[in-house]
C-alpha positions as CSV (number, residue, x, y, z in Angstrom):
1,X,107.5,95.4,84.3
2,X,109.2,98.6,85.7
3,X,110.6,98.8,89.3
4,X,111.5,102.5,90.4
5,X,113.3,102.7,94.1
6,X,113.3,105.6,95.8
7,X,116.3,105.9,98.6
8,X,116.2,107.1,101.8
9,X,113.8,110.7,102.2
10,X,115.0,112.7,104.4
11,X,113.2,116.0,106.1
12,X,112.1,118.3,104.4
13,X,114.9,118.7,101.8
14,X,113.7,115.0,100.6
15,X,110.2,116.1,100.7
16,X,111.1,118.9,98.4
17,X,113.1,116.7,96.2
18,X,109.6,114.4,95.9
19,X,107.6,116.9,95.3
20,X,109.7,118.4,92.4
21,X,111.3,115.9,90.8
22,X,109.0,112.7,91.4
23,X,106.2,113.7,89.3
24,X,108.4,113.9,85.7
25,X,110.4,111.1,86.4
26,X,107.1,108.8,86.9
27,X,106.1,110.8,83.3
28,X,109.0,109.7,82.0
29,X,110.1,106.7,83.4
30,X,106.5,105.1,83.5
31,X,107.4,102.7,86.2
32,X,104.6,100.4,87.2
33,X,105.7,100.5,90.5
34,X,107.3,102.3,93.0
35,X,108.6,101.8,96.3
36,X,110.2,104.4,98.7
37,X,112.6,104.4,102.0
38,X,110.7,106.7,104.4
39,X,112.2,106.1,107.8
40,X,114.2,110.0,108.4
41,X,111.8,111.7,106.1
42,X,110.7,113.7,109.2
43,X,112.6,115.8,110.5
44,X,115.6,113.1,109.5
45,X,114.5,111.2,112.5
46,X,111.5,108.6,111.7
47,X,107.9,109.6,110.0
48,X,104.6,110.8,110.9
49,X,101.6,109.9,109.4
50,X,101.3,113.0,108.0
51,X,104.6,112.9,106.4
52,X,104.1,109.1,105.2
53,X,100.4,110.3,103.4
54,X,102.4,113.0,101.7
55,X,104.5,110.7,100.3
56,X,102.2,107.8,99.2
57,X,100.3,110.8,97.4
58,X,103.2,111.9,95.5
59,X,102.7,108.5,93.2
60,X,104.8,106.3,95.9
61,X,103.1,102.7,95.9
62,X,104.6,101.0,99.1
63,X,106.8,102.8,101.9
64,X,109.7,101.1,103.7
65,X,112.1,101.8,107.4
66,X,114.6,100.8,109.3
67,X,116.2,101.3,112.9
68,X,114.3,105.0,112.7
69,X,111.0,103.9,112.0
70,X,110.2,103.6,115.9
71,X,111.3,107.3,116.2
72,X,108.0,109.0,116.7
73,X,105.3,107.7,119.0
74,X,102.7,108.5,116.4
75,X,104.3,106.3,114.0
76,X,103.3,103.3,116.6
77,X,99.4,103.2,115.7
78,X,100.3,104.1,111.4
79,X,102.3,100.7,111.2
80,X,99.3,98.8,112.2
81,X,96.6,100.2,110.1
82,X,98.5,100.9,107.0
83,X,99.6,98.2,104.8
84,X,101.2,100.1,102.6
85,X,104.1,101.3,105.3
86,X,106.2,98.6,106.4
87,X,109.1,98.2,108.6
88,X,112.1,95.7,109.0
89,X,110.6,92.3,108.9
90,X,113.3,90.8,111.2
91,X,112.3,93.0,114.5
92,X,110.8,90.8,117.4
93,X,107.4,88.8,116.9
94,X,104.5,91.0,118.2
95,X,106.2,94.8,117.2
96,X,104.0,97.5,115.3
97,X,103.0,96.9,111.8
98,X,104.7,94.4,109.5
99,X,107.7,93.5,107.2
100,X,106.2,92.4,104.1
101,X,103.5,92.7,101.9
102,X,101.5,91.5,98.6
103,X,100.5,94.6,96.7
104,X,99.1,95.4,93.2
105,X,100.6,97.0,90.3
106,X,99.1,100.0,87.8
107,X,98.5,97.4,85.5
108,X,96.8,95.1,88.0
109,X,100.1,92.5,88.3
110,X,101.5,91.3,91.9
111,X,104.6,92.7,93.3
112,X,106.1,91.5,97.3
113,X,108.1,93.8,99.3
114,X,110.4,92.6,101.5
115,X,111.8,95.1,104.3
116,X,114.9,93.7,106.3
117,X,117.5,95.1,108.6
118,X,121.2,94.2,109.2
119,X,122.5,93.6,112.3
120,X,126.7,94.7,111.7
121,X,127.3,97.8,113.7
122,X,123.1,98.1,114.5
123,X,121.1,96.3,116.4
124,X,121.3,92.9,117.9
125,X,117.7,91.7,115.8
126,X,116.7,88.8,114.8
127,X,118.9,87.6,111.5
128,X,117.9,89.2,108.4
129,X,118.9,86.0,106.4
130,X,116.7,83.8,108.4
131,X,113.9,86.2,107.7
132,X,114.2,86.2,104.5
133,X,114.3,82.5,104.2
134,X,110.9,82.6,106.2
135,X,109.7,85.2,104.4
136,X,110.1,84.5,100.7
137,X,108.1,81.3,100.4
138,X,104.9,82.2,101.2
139,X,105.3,86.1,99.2
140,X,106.7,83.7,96.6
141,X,103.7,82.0,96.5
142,X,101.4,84.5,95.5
143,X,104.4,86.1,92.5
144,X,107.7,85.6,91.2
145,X,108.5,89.3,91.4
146,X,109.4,90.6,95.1
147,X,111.6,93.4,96.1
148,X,114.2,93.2,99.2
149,X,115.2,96.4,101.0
150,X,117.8,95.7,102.4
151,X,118.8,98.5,105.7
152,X,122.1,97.8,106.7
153,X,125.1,99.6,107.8
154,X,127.6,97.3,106.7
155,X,128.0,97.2,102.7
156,X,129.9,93.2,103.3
157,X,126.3,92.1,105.0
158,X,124.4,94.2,102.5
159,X,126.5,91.8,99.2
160,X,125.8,89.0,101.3
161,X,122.3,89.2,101.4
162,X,122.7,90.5,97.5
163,X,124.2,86.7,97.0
164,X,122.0,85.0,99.6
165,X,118.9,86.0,97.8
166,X,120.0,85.9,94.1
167,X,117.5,84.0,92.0
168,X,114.9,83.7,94.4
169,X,114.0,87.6,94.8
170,X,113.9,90.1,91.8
171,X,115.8,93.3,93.2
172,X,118.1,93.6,96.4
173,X,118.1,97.6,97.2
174,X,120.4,98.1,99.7
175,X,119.9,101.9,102.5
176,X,120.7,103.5,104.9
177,X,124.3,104.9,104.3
178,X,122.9,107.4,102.5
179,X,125.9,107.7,100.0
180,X,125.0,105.7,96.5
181,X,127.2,103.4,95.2
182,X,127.6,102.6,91.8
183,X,127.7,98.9,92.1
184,X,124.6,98.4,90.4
185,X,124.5,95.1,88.7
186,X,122.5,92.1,87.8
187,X,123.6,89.2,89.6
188,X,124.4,85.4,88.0
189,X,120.8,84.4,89.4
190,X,118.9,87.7,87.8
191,X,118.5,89.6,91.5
192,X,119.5,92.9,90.4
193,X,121.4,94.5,93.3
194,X,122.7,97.5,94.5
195,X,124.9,98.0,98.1
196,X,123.3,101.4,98.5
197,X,120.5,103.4,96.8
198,X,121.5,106.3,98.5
199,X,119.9,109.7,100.2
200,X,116.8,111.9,98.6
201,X,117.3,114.6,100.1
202,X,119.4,117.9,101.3
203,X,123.6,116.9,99.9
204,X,125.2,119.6,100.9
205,X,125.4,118.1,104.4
206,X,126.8,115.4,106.1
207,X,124.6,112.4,105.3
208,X,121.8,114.8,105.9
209,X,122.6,116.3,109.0
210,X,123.6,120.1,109.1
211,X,127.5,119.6,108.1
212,X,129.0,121.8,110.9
213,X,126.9,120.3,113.7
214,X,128.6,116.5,112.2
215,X,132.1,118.2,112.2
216,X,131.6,119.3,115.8
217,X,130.9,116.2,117.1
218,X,133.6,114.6,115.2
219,X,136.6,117.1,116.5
220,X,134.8,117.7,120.2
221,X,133.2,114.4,120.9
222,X,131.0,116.2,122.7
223,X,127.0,115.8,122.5
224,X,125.7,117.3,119.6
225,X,121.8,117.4,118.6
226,X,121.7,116.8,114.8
227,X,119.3,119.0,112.6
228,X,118.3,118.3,108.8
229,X,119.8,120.2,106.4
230,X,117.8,121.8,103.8
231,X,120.7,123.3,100.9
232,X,120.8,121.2,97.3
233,X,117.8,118.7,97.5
234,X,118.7,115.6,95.2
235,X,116.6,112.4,94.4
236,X,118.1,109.1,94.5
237,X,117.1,105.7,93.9
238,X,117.4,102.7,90.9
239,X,115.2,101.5,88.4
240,X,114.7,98.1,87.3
241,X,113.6,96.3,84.3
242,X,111.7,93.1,85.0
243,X,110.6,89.8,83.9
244,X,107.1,89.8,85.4
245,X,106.7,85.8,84.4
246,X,109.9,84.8,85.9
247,X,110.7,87.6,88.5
248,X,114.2,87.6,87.4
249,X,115.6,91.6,86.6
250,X,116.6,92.3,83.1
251,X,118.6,95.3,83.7
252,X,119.5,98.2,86.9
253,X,119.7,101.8,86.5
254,X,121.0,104.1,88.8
255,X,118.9,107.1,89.9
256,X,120.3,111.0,90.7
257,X,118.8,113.9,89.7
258,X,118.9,117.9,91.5
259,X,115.7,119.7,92.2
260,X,115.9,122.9,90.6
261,X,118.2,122.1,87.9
């Protein structure tokens, strides 16, 4: 089996860099599933379910989110009728929409998602560890092969879920830095595992913000409203090679290609 993970899409740039660059790499790839983080793909600030249906049309399987995905208002009523968008599984019992999910493959095989959140330098949640402890027997029940993202600020919490989990999940993808890392590796266990996936979406900007509105703030201190940049839209993600009996990865691939290239 073949795991493609899509990081972070943000605005429009991101939505550009899907609509470009998405449809080859499934050609050539030929993933048999694919999972995407969506939670600043409008506007850089949360999702609509406009923006969300674009994306699960584009050949996306299963979206994920993080602190943004409560951004939007309309977002509220999408989480709960749309198994296919999830959000942090760790947020407090009785919250839009849910944190995990059973899904099918192109080839008919079961593959869990797993959507967590950190809690370093975020907010005070419910622990993302205990979650997952929660979480994995009964996703585990129904397959071996089940996919963490991981949405933390902190790359130490980020390895130590990485660790936590490895040998009892298939692929830790760590987001929402927005800067990729090139730590990819398959851990002792067989949890493939990566600190961050990084950003689809506009780079010549300041994780995605407009790059002189981020130095202003940083030099003035002063409130500054952040708007998406759009210049040099980029797609990155991983792709992982899987043992669909055992669930354990085989090998990780980092992701980065240019739209327009």
């Amino acid at each position: 089996m073949r795991v493609l993970f899509i990081a972070d899409v943000f605005g429009s740039a991101g939505r550009t860099a899907i609509a470009e660059l998405l449809p080859g790499l499934l050609g050539r790839l030929m993933p048999d599933f694919c999972v995407a983080n969506c939670e600043n793909v409008a506007g850089g600030f949360g999702f609509t379910p406009a923006t969300a249906d674009e994306l699960l049309r584009s050949g996306i399987d299963v979206l994920t989110g993080g602190n943004h995905s409560w951004d939007r208002r309309e977002s509220m009523g999408y989480l709960d009728s749309n198994e296919r968008v999830l959000r942090p599984h760790n947020y407090p019992n009785g919250n839009p929409g849910r944190g995990a999910g059973v899904f099918f493959t192109r080839k008919g095989d079961k593959v869990a998602v797993l959507n967590l959140m950190g809690r370093v330098f975020l907010d005070p949640i419910d622990c993302p560890f205990r979650a997952a402890d929660e979480a994995l027997p009964r996703l585990r029940a129904e397959t071996p092969v089940v996919l963490v993202d991981m949405h933390a600020e902190a790359t130490s919490e980020k390895l130590a879920m990485g660790r936590h989990l490895d040998g009892r999940v298939t692929a830790v993808f760590g987001t929402h830095t927005h800067v990729q890392t090139a730590d990819e590796r398959v851990l002792p266990g067989g949890t493939a595992y990566i600190t961050d996936a990084g950003m689809t979406g506009p780079h010549d900007s300041i994780i995605g913000v407009k790059t002189d509105l981020i130095l202003r703030r940083f030099r003035t201190k002063l409130p500054v409203r952040f708007e998406p940049a759009e210049g040099d839209p980029r797609l990155s993600g991983a792709l992982v090679d899987v043992d669909a009996e055992t669930g354990r990865a085989l090998r990780i691939e980092r992701i980065h290609l240019a739209a327009g290239g």
